[in-house]
C-alpha positions as CSV (number, residue, x, y, z in Angstrom):
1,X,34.1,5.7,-30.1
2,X,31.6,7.4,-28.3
3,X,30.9,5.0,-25.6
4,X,34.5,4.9,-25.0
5,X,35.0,8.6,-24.5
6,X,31.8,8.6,-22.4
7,X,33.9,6.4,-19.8
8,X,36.9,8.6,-20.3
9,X,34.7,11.6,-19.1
10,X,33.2,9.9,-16.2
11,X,36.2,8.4,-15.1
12,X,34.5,4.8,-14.4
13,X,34.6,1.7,-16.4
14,X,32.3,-0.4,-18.0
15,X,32.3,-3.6,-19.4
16,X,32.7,-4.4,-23.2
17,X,30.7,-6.8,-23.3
18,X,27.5,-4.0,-22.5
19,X,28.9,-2.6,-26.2
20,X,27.0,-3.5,-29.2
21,X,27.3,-1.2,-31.4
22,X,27.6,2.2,-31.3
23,X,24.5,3.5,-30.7
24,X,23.8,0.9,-28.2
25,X,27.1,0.8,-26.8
26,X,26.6,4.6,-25.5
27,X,23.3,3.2,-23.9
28,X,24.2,0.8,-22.2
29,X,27.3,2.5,-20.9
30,X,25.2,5.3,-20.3
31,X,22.7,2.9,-17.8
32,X,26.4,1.3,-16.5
33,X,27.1,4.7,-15.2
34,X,23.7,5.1,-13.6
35,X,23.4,8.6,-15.1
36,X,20.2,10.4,-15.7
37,X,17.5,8.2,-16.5
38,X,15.4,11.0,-18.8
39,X,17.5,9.3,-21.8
40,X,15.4,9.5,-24.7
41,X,15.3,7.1,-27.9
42,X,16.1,9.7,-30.3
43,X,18.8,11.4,-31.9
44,X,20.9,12.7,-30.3
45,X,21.3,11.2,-27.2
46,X,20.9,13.7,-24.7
47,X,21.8,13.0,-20.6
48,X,22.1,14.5,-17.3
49,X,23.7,13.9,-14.3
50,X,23.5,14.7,-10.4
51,X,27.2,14.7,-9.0
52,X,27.9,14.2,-5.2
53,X,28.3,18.2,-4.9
54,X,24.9,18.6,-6.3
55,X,26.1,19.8,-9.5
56,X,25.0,18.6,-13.0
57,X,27.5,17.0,-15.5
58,X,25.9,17.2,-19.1
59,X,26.6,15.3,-22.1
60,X,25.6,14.8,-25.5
61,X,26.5,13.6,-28.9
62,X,25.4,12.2,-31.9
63,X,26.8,9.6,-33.9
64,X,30.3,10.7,-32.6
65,X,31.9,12.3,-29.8
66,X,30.5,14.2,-27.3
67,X,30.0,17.8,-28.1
68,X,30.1,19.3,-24.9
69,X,31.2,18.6,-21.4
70,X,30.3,20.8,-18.1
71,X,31.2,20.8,-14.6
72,X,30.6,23.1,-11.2
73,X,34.2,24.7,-12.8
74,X,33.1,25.7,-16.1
75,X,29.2,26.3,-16.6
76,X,26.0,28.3,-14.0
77,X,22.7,27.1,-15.0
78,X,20.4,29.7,-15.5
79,X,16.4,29.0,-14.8
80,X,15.6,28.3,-18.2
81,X,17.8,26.1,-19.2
82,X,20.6,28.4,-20.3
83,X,24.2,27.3,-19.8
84,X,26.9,29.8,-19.0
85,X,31.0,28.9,-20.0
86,X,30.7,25.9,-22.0
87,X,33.8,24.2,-22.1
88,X,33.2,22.8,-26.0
89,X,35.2,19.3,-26.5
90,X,37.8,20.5,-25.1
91,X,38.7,23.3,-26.8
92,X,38.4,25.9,-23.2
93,X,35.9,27.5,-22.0
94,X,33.8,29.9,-24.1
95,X,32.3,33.0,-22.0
96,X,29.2,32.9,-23.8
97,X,25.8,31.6,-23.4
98,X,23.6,29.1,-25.1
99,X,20.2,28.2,-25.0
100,X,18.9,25.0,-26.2
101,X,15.7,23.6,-27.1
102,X,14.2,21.2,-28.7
103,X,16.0,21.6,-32.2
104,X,18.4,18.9,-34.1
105,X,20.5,21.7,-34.5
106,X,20.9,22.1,-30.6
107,X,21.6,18.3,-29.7
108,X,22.5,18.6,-25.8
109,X,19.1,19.0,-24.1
110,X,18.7,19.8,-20.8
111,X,16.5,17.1,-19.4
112,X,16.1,17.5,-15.4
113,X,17.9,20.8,-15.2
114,X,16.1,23.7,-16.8
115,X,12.5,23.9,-15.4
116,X,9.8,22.5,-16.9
117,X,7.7,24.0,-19.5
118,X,9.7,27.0,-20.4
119,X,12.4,27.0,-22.6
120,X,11.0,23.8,-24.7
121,X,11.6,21.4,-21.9
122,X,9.4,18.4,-21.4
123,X,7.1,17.8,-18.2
124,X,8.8,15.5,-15.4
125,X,7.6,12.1,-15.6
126,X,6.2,10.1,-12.9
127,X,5.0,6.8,-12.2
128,X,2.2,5.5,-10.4
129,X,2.1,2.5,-8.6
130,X,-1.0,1.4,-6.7
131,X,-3.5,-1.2,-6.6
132,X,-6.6,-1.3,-4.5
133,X,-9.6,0.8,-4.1
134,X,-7.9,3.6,-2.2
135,X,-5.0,4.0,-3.9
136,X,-6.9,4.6,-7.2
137,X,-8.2,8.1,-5.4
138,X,-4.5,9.2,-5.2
139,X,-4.0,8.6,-8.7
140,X,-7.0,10.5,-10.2
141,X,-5.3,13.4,-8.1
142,X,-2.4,12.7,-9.2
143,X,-3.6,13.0,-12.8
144,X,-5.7,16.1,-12.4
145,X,-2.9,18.1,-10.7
146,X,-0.4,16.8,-13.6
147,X,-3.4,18.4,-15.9
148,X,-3.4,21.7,-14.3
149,X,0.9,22.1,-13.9
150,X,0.6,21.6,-17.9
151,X,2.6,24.7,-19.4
152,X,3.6,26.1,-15.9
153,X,7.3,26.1,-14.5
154,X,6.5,23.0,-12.2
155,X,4.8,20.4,-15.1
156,X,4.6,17.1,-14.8
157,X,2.7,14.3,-16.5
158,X,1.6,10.6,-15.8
159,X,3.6,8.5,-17.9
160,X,2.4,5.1,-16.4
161,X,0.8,3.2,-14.2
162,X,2.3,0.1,-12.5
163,X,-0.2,-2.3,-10.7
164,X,-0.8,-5.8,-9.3
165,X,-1.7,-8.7,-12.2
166,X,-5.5,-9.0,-12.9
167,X,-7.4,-11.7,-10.5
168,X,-9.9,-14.1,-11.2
169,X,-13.3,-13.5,-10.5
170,X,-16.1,-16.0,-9.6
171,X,-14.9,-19.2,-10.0
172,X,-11.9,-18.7,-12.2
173,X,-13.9,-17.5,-15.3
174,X,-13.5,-14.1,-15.4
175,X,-10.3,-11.8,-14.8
176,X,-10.5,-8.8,-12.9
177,X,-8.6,-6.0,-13.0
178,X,-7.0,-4.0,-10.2
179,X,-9.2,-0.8,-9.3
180,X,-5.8,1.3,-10.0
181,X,-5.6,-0.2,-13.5
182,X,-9.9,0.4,-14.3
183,X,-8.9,4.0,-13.4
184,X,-6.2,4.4,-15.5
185,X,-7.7,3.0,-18.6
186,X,-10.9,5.4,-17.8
187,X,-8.4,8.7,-17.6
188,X,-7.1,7.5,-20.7
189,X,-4.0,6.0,-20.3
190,X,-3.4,3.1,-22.8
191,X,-3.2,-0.3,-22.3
192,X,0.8,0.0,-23.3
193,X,1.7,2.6,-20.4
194,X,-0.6,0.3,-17.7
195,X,2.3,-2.1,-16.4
196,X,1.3,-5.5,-14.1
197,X,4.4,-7.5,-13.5
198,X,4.2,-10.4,-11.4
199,X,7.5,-9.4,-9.3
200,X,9.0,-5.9,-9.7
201,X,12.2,-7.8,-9.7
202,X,11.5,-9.4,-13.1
203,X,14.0,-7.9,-16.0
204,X,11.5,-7.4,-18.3
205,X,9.3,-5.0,-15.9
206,X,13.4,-3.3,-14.9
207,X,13.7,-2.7,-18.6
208,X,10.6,-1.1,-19.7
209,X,11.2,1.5,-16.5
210,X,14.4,2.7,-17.8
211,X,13.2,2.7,-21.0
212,X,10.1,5.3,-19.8
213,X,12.9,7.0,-17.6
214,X,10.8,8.4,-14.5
215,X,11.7,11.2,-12.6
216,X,10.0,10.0,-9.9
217,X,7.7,7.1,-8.8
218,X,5.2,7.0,-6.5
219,X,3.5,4.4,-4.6
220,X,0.2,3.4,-2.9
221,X,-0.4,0.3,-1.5
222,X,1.3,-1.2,-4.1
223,X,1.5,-4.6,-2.5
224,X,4.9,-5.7,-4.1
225,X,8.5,-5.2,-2.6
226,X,10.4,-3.3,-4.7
227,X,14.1,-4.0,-5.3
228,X,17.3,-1.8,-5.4
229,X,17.3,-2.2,-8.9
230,X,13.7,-0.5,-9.3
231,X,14.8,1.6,-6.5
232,X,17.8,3.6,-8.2
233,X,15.7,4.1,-11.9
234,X,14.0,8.0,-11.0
235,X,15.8,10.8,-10.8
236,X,14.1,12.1,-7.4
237,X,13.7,8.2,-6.1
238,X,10.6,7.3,-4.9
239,X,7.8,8.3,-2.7
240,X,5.2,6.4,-0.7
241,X,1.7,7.1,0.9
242,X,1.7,5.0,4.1
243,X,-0.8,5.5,6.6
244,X,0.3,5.2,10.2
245,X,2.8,8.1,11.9
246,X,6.4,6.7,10.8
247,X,8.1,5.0,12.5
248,X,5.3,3.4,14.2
249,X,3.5,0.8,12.3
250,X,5.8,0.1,9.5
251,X,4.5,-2.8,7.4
252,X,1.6,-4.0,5.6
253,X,-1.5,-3.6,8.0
254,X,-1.0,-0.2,9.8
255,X,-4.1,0.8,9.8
256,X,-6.0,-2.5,11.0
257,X,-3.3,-2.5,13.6
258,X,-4.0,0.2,14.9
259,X,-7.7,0.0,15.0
260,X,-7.0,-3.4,16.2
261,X,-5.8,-2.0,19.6
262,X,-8.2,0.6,19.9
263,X,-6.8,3.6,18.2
264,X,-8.9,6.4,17.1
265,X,-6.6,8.9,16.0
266,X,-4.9,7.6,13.2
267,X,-1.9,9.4,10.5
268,X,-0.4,9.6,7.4
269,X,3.4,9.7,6.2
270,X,4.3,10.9,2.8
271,X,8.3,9.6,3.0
272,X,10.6,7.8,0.3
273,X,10.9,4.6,-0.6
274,X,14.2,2.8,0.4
275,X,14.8,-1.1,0.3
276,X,14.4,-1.4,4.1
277,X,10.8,-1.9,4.8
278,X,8.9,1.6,5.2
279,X,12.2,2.9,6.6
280,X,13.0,5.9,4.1
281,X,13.2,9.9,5.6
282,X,10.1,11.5,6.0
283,X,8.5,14.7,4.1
284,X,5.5,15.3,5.8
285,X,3.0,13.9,8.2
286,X,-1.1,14.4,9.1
287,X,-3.5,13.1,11.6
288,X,-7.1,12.1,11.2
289,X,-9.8,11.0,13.9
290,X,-12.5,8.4,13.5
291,X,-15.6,7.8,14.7
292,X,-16.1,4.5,17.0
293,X,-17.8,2.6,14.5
294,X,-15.4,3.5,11.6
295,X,-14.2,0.5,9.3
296,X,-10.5,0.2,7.8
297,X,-11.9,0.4,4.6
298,X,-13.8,3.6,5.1
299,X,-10.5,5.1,7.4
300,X,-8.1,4.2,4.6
301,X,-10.0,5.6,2.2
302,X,-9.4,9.1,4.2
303,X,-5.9,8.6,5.2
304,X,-5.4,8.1,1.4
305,X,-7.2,11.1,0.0
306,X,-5.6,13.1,2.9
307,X,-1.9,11.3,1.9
308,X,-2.7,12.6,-1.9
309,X,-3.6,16.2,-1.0
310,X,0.6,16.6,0.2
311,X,2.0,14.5,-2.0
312,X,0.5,17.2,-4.7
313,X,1.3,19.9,-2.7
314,X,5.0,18.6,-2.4
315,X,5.3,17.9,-6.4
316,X,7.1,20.9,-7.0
317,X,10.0,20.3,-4.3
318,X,9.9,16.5,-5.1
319,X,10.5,17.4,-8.9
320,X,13.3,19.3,-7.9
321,X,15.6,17.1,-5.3
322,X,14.6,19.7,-2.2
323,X,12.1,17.5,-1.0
324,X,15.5,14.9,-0.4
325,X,17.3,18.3,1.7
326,X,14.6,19.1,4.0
327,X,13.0,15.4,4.7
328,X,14.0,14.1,8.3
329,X,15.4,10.9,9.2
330,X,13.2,8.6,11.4
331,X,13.9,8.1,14.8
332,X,14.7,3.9,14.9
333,X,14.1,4.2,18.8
334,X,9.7,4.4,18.0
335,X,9.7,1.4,15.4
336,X,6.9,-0.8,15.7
337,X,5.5,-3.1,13.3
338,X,2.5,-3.9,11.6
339,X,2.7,-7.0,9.7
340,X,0.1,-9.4,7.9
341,X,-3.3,-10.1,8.7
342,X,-4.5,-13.6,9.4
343,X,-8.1,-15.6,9.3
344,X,-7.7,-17.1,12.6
345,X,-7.6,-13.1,14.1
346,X,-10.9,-12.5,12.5
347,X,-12.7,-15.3,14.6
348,X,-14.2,-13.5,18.1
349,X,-13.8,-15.0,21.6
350,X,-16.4,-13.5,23.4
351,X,-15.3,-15.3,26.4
352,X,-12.4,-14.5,26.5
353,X,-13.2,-10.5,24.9
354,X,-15.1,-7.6,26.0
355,X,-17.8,-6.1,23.7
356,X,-15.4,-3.6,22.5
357,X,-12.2,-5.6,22.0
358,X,-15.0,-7.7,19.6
359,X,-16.1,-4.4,18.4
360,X,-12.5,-3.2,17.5
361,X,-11.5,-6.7,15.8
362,X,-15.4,-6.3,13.1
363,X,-14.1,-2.6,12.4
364,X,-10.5,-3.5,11.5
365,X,-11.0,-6.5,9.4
366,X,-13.9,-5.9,7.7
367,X,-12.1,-5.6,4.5
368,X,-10.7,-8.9,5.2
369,X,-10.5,-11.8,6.2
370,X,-14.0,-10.1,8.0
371,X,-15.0,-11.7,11.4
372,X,-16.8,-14.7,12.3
373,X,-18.1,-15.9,15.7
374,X,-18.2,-20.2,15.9
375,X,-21.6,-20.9,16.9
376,X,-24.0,-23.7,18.3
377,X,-27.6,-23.6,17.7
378,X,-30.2,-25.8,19.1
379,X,-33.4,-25.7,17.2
380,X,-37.2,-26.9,18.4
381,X,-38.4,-29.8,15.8
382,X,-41.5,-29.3,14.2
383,X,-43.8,-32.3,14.9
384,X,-47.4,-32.7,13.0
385,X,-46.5,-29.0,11.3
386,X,-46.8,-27.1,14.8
387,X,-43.4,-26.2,16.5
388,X,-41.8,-27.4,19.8
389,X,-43.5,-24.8,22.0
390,X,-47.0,-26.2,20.9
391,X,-46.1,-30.1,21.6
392,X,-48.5,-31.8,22.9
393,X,-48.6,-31.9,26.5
394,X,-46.8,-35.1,28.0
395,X,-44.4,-35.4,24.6
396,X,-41.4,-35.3,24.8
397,X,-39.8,-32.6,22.7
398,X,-36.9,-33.0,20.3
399,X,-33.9,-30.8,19.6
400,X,-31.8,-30.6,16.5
401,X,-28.4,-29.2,17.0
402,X,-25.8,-28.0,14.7
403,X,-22.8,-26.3,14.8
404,X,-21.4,-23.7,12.1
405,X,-19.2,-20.5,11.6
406,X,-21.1,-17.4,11.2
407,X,-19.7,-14.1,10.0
408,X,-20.9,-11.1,11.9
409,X,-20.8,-6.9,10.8
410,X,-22.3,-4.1,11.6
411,X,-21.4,-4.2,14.7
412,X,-21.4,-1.3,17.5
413,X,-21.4,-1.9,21.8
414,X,-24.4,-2.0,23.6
415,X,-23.5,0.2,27.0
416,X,-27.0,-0.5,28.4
417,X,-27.8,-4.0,30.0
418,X,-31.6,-3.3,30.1
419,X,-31.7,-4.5,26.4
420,X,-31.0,-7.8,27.3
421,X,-34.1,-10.1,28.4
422,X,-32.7,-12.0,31.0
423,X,-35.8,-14.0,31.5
424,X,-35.5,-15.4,28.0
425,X,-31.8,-16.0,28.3
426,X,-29.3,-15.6,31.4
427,X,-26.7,-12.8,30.7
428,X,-23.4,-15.1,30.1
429,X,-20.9,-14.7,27.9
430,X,-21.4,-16.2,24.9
431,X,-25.3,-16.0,24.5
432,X,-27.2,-14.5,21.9
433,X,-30.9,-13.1,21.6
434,X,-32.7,-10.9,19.6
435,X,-32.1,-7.1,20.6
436,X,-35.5,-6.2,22.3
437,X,-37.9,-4.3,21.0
438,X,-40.2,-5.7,18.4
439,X,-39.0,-3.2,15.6
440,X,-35.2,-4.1,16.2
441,X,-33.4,-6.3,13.1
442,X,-30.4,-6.3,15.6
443,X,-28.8,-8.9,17.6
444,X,-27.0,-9.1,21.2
445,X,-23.8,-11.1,21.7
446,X,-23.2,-11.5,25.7
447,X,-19.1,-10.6,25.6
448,X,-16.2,-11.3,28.5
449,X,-17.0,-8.7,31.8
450,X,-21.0,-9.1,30.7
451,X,-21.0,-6.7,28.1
452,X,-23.1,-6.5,25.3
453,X,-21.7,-6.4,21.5
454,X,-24.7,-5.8,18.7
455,X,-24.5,-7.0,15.6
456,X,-26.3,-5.8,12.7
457,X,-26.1,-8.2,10.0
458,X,-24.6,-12.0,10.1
459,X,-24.2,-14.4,7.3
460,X,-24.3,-18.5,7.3
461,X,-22.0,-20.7,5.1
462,X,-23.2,-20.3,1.4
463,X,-25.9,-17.9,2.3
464,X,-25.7,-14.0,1.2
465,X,-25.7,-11.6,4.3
466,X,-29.0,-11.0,6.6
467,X,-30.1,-9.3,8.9
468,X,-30.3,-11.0,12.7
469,X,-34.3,-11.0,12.9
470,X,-34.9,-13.0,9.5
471,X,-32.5,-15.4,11.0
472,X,-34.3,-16.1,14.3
473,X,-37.5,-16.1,12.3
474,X,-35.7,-19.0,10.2
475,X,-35.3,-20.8,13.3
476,X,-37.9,-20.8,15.8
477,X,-37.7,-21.3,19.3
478,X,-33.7,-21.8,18.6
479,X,-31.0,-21.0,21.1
480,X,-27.7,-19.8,20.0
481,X,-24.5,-20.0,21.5
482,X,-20.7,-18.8,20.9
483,X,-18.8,-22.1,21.9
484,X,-16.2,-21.5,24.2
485,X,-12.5,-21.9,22.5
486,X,-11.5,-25.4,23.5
487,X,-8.2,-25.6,25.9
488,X,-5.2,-27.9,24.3
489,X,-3.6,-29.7,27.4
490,X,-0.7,-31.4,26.6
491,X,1.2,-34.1,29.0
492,X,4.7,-34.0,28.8
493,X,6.9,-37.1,29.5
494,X,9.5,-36.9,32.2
495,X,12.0,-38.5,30.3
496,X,12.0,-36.6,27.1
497,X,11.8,-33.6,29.5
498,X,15.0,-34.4,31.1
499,X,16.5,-35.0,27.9
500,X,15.7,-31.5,26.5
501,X,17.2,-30.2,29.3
502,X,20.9,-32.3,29.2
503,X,20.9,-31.0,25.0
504,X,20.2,-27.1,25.9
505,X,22.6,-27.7,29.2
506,X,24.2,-23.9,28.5
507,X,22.0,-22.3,26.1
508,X,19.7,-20.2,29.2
509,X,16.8,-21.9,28.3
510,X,14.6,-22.7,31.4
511,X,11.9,-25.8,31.5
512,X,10.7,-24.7,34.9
């Protein structure tokens, strides 16, 4: 009966086969209708709903029908949850007022209309969802500022925290948990409100959101798409933390793109979530310069703690659907892209790549995949326990030469060319020596226009990181090379040529 009436009210159908029961029939007819998702698991059930005009229409009953229904015609909302005209099952409107709380004897409750934290409404939820390093200093704001809105008109509280699943560490024998959810669990969150689905699309991660019933959601470098499904759960939708200036750099990797091509002023976009890739309206936007030697890792880290200082400060008009008004649509003529990272952009051409191209490559993927420089090192052998340089005189001296991948950090460009000895070593591209100076640790990486890239720690295969000097001193005597990328020439046979050509007759393609 009740289920049934609730269609009759909202005009819209739903299916009987969502009925099973009564009580769960006006749930799930309740979720058909998409209405407010603050539904409790109590008695009564108690929901609200955002019309087109903006206007609320309330329901409630208990085991029966609904007690009360309101539209714009019939009811005002005052700012504490007082409802003016109440048209009462039909019986006409009344010109009185009511005022509910939180008593069995007043069963319509006015989730998402009255504020919160007068009149016995409960704090707006919100749900986190984050996962690395960074986005964990967003949430402990997050969670303070819900802490100090407790009891004032604007509360709000944490109700959980949804981050990637746990990884293995160290050979596959320990699991490690996201720094989001090691943050969580130290504010105190339990293990129960700490959600790590492997796809947001799964039904069983779907269901236990509409069961908590956000307000809003909020993401952080997240890492997971989310779907329409997840998408239309909070009342207020969903915001996200993204750190480029919307539109540009939309995707994954904004902020290694754009230290990637040399950027040094970098921003931040708080803006909602919608299913087209970083695409939602925005709310607010802020800028933040770097330093020259400044990693992703460190610049994130700022954009991030930056991002979290508006998204507190816009709580109060996201908790309240102005934030949806005043946001401004992004203009689809600026969209560029930022998508994944790859290994094979971590590996430096120096002869193909000044000193600060290099430079730009170390600071922007430091977090990963990190950068690596292909080397070739001929080494002096040691004969009767005295090195090459003391052979005997006449001997011939032998060479051992290997070739391995070393990955090199700390990195910064060398402007003057007086540090190079070009007595030891002639200044071409792709050399390396020891930075001069006898108390230098550093090392000099001869770079595309003879410029000079200095690296201040470097790491073999299977060895922890060291510093340049304790490598040389490893290898005496040795000389050590970047090898030049190899060139792929490929022949082409006339014939097959031709025949490419007679299939794509008409398509504009051009073999010339």
């Amino acid at each position: 009966m009740a289920a049934t009436t609730l269609r009759r009210l909202a005009g819209t159908q739903v299916a009987k086969s969502q009925v099973k029961g009564e009580s769960r029939g006006v749930i799930s007819c309740l979720r058909g209708l998409r209405l407010h998702q603050g539904l409790r698991k109590s008695s009564p059930l108690s929901f609200g709903r955002k019309t087109a005009a903006g206007n609320a229409l309330l329901c409630s009953c208990d085991a029966g029908e609904p007690r009360g229904v309101m539209d714009s015609a019939s009811f005002t909302m005052g700012i504490r949850g007082e409802v003016h005209g109440l048209r009462d099952g039909g019986s006409g409107a009344r010109e009185q007022s009511h005022h509910w709380g939180a008593s069995s004897r007043h069963p319509l409750r006015c989730y998402g209309v009255g504020r919160a934290g007068e009149g016995g409404n409960s704090p707006r939820r919100v749900v986190f969802l984050g996962t690395p390093e960074a986005a964990a200093v967003v949430l402990r704001d997050l969670m303070a500022a819900a802490e100090e809105s407790k009891g004032g008109k604007d509360a709000f509280e944490v109700s959980a925290v949804v981050t990637r699943p746990s990884k293995r560490k160290t050979h596959g024998k320990v699991m490690e948990g996201s720094p989001v959810a090691s943050v969580a669990s130290e504010l105190g969150l339990g293990e129960h409100a700490i959600l790590s689905p492997q796809s947001a699309k799964d039904e069983s991660f779907l269901e236990a959101m509409r069961d908590i019933g956000p307000d809003l959601c909020v993401t952080a470098a997240y890492g997971n798409l989310l779907p329409p499904n997840f998408l239309d759960i909070p009342t207020f939708g969903t915001v996200n933390i993204h750190p480029s200036e919307l539109p540009c750099l939309r995707g994954p990797a904004p902020v290694q793109r754009a230290i990637l091509r040399g950027d040094r002023r970098l921003c931040v976009s708080l803006a909602f979530t919608v299913f087209r890739m970083d695409a939602g309206k925005i709310i607010g936007q802020k800028w933040l310069s770097i330093g020259s030697n400044e990693t992703s890792d460190v610049a994130l880290s700022r954009l991030f703690s930056i991002g979290s200082e508006m998204l507190v400060e816009s709580m109060p008009e996201l908790l309240s659907g102005r934030a949806q008004e005043t946001a401004t649509e992004q203009d689809e003529t600026r969209v560029t892209h930022a998508p994944k990272l790859s290994k094979e952009e971590g590996v430096l051409q120096p002869h193909v790549m000044t000193a600060k191209e290099c430079h730009d490559v170390c600071c922007a993927l430091n977090i990963w995949p990190g950068t690596s420089v292909n080397c070739n090192c001929v080494t002096p052998v040691k004969k009767g326990g005295k090195g090459g340089s003391q052979a005997e005189e006449g001997r011939k001296r032998e060479f051992k030469e290997d070739n391995f991948v070393m990955k090199v950090s700390g990195t910064s460009v060398e402007e003057s060319l007086d540090e190079w000895d070009a007595e030891n070593m002639p200044l071409v591209p792709g050399n390396m020596q020891m930075y001069r100076g006898k108390k230098s640790k550093d090392m000099l990486l001869v770079c595309h226009g003879n410029t000079l890239l200095r690296v201040g720690s470097v790491q073999l295969p299977g060895k922890k990181p060291m510093q340049p000097r304790a490598f040389f001193n490893g290898r005496k005597g040795a000389t050590l090379k970047a090898k030049e990328e190899e060139k792929l020439e490929v022949e082409f046979n006339p014939d097959i040529l031709a025949k490419i050509a007679k299939a794509d007759t008409g398509r504009g393609i051009n073999l010339n």
